[in-house]
C-alpha positions as CSV (number, residue, x, y, z in Angstrom):
1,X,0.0,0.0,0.0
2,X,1.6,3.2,-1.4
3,X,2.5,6.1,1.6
4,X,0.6,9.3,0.8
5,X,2.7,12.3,1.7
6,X,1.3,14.9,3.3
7,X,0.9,18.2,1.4
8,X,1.5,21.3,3.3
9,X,-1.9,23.3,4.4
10,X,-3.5,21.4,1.7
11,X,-6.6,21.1,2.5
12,X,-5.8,24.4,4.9
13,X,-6.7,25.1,8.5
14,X,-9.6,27.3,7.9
15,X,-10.3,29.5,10.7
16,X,-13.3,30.6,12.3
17,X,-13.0,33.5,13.7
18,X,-13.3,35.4,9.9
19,X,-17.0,34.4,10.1
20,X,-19.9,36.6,11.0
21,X,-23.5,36.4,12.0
22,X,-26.4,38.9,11.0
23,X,-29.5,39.6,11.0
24,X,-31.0,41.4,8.0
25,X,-34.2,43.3,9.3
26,X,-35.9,46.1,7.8
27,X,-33.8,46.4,5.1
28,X,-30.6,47.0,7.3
29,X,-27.5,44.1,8.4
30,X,-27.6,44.0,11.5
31,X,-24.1,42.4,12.6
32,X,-24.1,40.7,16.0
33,X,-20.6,39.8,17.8
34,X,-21.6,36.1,19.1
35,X,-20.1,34.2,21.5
36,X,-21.7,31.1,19.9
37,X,-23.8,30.5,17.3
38,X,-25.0,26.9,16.8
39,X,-28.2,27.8,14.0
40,X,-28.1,25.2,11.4
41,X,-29.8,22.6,9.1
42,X,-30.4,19.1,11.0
43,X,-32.6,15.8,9.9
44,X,-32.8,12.9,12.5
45,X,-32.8,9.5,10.2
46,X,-34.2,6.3,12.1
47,X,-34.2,2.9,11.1
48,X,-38.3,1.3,11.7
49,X,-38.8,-2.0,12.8
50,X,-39.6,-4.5,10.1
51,X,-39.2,-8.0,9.6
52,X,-37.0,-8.8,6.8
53,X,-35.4,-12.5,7.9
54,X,-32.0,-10.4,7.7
55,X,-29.6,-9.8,11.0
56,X,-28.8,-6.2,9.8
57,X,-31.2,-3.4,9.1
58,X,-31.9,-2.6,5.5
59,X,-34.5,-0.1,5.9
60,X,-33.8,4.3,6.3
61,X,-36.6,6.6,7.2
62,X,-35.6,10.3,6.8
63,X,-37.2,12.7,9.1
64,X,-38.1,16.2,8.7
65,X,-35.7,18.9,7.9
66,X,-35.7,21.1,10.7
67,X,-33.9,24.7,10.4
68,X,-32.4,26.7,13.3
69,X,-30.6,26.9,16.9
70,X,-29.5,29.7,19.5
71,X,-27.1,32.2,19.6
72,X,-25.5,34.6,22.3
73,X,-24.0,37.7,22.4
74,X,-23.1,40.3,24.5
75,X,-24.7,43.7,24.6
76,X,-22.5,46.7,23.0
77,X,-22.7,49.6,22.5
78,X,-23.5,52.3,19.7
79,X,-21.1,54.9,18.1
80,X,-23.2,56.8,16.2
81,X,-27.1,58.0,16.6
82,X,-27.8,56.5,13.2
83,X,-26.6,52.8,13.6
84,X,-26.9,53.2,17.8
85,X,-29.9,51.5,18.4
86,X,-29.5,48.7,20.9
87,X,-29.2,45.2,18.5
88,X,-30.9,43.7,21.6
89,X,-33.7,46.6,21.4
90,X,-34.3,45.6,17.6
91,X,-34.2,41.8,18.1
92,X,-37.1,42.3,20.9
93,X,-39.1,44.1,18.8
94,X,-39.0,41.4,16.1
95,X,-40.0,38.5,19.2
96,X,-42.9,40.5,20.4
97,X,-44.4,42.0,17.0
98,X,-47.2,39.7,15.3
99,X,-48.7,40.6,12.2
100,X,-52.3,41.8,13.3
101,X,-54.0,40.2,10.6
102,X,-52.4,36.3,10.6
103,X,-50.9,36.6,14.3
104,X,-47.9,35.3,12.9
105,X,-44.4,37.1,14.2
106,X,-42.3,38.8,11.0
107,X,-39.7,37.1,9.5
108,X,-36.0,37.8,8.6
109,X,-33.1,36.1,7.2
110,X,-30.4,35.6,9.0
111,X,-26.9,35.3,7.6
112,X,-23.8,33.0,8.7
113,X,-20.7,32.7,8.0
114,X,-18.6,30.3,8.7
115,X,-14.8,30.6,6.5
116,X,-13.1,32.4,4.3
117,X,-14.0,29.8,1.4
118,X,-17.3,30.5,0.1
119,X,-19.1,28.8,2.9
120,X,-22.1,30.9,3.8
121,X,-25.5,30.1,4.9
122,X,-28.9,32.3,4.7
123,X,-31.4,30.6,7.0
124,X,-34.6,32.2,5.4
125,X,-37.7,33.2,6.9
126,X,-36.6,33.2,10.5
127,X,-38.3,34.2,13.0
128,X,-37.3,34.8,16.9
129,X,-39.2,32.4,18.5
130,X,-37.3,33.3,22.4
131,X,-35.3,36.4,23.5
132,X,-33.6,36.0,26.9
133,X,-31.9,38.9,29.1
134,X,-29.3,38.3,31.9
135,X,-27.3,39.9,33.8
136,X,-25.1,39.3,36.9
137,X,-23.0,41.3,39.4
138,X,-19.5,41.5,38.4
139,X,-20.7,40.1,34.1
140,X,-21.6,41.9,31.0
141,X,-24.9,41.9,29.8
142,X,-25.8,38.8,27.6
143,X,-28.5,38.4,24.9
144,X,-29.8,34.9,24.0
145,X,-31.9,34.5,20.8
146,X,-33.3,31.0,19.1
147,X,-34.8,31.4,16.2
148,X,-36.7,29.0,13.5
149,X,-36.4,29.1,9.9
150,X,-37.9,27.7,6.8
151,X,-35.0,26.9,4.5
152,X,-31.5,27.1,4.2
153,X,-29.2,28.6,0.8
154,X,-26.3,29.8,0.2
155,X,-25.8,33.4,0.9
156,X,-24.6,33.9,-2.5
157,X,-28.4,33.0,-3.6
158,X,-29.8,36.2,-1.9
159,X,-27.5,38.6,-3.2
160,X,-25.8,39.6,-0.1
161,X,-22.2,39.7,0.4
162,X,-19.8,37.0,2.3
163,X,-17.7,40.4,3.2
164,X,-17.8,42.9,5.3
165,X,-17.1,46.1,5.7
166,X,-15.0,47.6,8.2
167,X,-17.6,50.4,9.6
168,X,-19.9,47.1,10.3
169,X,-17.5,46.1,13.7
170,X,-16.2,49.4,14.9
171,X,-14.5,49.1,18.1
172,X,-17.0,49.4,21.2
173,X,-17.5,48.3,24.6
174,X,-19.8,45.6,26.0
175,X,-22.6,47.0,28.8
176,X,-21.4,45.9,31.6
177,X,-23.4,45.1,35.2
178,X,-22.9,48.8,36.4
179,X,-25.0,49.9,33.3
180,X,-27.5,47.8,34.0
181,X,-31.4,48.6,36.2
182,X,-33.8,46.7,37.4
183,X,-36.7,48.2,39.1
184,X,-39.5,46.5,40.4
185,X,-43.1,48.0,41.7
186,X,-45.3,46.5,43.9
187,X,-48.8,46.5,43.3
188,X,-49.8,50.1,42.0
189,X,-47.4,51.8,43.5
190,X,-45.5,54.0,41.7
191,X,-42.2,54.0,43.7
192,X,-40.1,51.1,43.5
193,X,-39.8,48.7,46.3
194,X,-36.4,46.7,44.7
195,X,-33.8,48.2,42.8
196,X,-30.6,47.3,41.6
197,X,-28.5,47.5,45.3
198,X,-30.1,44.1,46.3
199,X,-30.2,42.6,42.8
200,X,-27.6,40.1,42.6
201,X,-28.4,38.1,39.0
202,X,-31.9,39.3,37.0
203,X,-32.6,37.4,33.8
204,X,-36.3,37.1,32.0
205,X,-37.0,35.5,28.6
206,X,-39.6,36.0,26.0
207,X,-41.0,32.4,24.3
208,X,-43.3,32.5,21.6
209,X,-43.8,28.8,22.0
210,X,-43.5,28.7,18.1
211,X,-44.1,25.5,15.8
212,X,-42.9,24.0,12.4
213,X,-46.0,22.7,10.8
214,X,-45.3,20.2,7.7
215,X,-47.7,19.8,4.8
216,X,-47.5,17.2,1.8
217,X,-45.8,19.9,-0.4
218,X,-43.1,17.6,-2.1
219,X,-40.3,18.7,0.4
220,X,-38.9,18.0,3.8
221,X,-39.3,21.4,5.0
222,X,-41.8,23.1,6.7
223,X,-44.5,24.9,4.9
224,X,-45.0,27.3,7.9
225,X,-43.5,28.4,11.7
226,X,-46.3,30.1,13.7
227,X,-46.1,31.1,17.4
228,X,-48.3,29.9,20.0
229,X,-49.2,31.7,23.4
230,X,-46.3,33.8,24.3
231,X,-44.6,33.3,28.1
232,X,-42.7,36.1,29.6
233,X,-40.9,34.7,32.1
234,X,-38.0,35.4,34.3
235,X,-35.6,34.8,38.0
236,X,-34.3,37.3,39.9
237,X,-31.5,36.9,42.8
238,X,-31.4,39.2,45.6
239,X,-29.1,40.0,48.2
240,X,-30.9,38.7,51.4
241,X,-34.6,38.5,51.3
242,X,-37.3,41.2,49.8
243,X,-40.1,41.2,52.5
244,X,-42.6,42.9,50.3
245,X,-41.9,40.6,47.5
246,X,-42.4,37.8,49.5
247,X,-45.6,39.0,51.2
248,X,-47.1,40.2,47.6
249,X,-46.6,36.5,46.3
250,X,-47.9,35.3,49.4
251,X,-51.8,37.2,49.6
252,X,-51.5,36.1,45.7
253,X,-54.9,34.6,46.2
254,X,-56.5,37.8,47.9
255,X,-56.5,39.7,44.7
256,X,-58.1,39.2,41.1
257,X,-55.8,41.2,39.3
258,X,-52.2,42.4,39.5
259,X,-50.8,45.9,38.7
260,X,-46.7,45.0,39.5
261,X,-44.6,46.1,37.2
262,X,-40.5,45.1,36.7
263,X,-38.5,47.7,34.2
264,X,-35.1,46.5,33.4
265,X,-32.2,47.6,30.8
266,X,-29.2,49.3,30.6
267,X,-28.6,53.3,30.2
268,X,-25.5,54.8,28.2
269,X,-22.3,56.7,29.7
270,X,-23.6,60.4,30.1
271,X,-20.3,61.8,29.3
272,X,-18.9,58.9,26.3
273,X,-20.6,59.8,23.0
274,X,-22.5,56.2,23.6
275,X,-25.5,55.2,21.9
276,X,-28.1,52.0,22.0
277,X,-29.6,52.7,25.5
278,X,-32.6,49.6,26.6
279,X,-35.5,50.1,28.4
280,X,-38.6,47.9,28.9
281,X,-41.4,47.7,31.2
282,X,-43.3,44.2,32.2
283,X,-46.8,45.0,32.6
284,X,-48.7,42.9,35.5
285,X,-46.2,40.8,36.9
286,X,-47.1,38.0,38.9
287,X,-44.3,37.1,41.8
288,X,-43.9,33.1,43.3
289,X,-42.4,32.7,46.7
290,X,-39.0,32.8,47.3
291,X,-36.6,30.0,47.2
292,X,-34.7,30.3,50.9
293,X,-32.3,28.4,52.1
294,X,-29.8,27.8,55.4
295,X,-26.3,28.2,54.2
296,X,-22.8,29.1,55.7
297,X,-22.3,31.5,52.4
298,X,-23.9,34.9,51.3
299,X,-27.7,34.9,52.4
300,X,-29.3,35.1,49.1
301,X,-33.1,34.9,47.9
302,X,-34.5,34.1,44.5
303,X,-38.0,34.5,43.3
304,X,-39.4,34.0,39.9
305,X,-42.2,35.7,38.0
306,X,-43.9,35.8,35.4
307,X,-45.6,38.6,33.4
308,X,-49.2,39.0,32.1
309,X,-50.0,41.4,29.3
310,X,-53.1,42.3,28.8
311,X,-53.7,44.9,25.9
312,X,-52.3,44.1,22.5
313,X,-52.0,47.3,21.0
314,X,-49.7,47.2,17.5
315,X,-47.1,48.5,15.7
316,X,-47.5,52.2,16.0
317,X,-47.8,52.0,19.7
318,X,-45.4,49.3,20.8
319,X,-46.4,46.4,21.9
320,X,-48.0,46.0,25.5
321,X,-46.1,49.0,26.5
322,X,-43.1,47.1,26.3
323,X,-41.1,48.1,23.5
324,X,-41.2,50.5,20.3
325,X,-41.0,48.3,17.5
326,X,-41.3,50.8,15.2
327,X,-37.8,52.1,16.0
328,X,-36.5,49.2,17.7
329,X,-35.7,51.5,20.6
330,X,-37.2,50.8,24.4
331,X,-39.8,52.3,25.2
């Protein structure tokens, strides 16, 4: 057997870190630094049982192609006011808006990158089917979105560019803990009872519960994604306990409606030039009991919620008071 000599960097070492994520929404490319990014096509193949008097299988069933994944990032800043809107701002605008006539949330594609060969995906008609905030004491401000799409082509098929420009990733700064608010109001009261000297961790996520629904139309893929019932839901860790929290969750029972509010979000350096500030409001939040425990460590409390919108107002007045989609800036 001949010895096959190994050619130098052929194939090459290709190198990820030339790739690039981004979201192309309202006609603008929206570049997001990620610290992962697993969206992608995948197909799970199984073998079904069947008799066949043979001791290996001989039968393949191909499943349904399904289309997306996750990605992170952290939160950065704007250095101008035209491109400074908050990419976090923008990307919860497109998870709360829904189309008022089909309920269905507004697609995008999203474009990835992956190598300096021509090896470029567009994952059409995403949509972002969660959003998740979090923040904690001494971190950065992380973004989480999944999203669900359709189809996957090359990125050469939609007419957008594998490059990118250098204006696209000017240097910036992430928004760090010390940028970040949380301020939560009990009941209907208009001062806050928590802010963000006993918050040790906050994090909330939007799920639109969405689905792929298959039809017999000659392919694998999906003929539509449509979102279900939306859950806002979230965890916050506090530095010892929050007695009015507590007692709010607790005479849960004695009241038939709930006015509590949480606004979270991150403001920009007064003095920097920064742009791409974040501020939302959850409308008729719901608190659970603490979780309390004995420990030799840092007394610590943690209480979930939930929140309960309930007006559905549309596009040229945000959306539950939460956002501004129109802009993509907090409300």
């Amino acid at each position: 057997m001949p010895i096959l000599m190994p050619s130098f960097n052929n194939p090459p070492a290709y190198m990820g870190f030339v790739g690039f994520l981004r979201y192309n929404v309202g006609g603008n490319q929206l570049i997001v630094r990620a610290t992962s990014c697993d969206i992608k096509l995948s197909q799970d193949n199984s073998v079904p049982e069947v008799v066949d008097g043979r001791y290996d299988r001989t039968v393949i069933q191909y499943g349904p192609f399904q289309v997306g994944g996750s990605a992170a990032f952290p939160a950065l800043y704007g250095r101008d006011s035209v491109s400074g809107l908050s990419p976090a701002g923008i990307l919860l605008g497109y998870t709360l808006v829904r189309n008022p006539t089909q309920a269905t949330l507004y697609s995008i594609p999203i474009d990835v990158k992956y190598t300096t060969e021509s090896t470029g995906y567009t994952y059409e008609n995403s949509i972002i089917n969660t959003f998740k905030f979090a923040v904690a004491q001494s971190d950065i401000v992380s973004i989480t979105t999944e999203v669900i799409a359709t189809n996957r082509n090359p990125i050469s098929q939609s007419g957008r560019s594998l490059a990118l420009l250098e204006t696209d990733t000017p240097q910036t700064r992430t928004v760090q803990w010390n940028d970040a608010f949380v301020l939560m109001y009990v009941g209907s009261s208009n001062q806050s009872i928590v802010d963000g000297r006993f918050v040790r961790s906050f994090e909330v996520t939007f799920n639109n519960n969405a689905e792929r629904y298959y039809t017999l139309n000659g392919t694998l893929f999906p003929q539509a994604v449509a979102p279900r019932k939306r859950d806002i839901t979230g965890t916050a860790t506090f530095l010892g306990r929050i007695p009015e929290l507590s007692n709010q969750a607790f005479t849960n029972t004695e009241r038939c409606f709930e006015q509590s509010r949480i606004r979270f979000g991150y403001n920009v350096p007064t003095t920097s030039g920064c742009y791409g500030a974040l501020d939302v409001t959850l409308p008729n939040v719901v608190f659970q009991p603490e979780e309390i425990a004995l420990t030799n460590d840092l007394f610590e409390t943690t209480v979930a919620f939930r929140s309960l919108p309930d007006t559905q107002t549309q596009l040229t007045d945000g959306i539950d008071g939460i956002i501004n989609p129109a802009t993509g800036a907090a409300m």
